[in-house]
N, C-alpha and C positions, 0 to 999 in steps of 0.2 A: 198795683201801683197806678195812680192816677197822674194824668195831667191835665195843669191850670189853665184855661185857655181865657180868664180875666174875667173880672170880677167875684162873682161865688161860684163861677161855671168852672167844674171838673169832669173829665172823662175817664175810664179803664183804660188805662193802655190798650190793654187788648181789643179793645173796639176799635181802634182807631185802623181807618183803612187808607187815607192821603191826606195830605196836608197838600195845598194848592194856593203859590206865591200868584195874589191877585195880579201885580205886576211883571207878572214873566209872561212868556208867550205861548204857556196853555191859557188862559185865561182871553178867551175871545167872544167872538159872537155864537159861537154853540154852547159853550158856558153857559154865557149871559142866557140865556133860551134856559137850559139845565136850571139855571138858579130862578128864574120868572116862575117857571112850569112847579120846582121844589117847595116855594114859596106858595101858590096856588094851594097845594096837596097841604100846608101846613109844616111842610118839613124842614123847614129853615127857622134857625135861631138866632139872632143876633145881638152876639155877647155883650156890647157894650155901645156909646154913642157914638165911638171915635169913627174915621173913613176906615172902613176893611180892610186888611192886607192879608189873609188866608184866609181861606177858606179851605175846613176841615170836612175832611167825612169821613162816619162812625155808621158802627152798627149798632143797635140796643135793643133788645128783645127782638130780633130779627126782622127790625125796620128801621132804614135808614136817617139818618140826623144829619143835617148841614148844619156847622156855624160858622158864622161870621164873623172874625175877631181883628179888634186891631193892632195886635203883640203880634211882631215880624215872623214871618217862614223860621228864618235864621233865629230868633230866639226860641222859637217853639221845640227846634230841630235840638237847637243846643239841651235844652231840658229834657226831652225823649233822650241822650245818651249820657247826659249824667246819671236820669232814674237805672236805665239798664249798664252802666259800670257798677252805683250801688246796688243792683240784686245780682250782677256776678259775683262782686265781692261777698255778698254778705254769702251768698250760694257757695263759693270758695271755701267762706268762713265754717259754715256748716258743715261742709264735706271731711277736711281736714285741718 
């Protein structure tokens, strides 16, 4: 199962390691450092033109990915539990 995080940018669920609401109050000045220093190494993507509001991180071939999207915490959140109701269900479905 993948998710959208806008435009043609999709991730594995399973990579996914946090989603981080640029507006709440993890996001400060050691972030900001995290994301400068991430940026530097290449390791940062940014999904689309809009102002950020999460910042994701993944794993992928066992090196870390940052991106930068403008689709809320809250809507990303919502989509990560719809994917995982459809694969209990469908997992349900297969079982019995």
């Amino acid at each position: 199962m993948y998710l959208h995080l806008g435009e043609d940018v999709v991730i594995p669920i399973n990579n996914l390691i946090s989603m981080i609401d640029i507006n709440s109050g993890f996001y400060g000045a050691d972030t900001n450092h995290f994301l400068t220093l991430a940026r530097e190494d290449g390791f940062v993507i940014e999904v689309n033109d809009g102002e950020p509001k999460t910042i994701i991180i993944s794993e992928e071939n066992k090196k870390s990915r940052i991106y930068l999207t403008s689709i809320s915490t809250r809507t990303l959140n919502s989509r990560v539990k719809k994917l995982n109701r459809k694969y209990r269900l469908n997992k349900e479905a297969a079982i019995g």
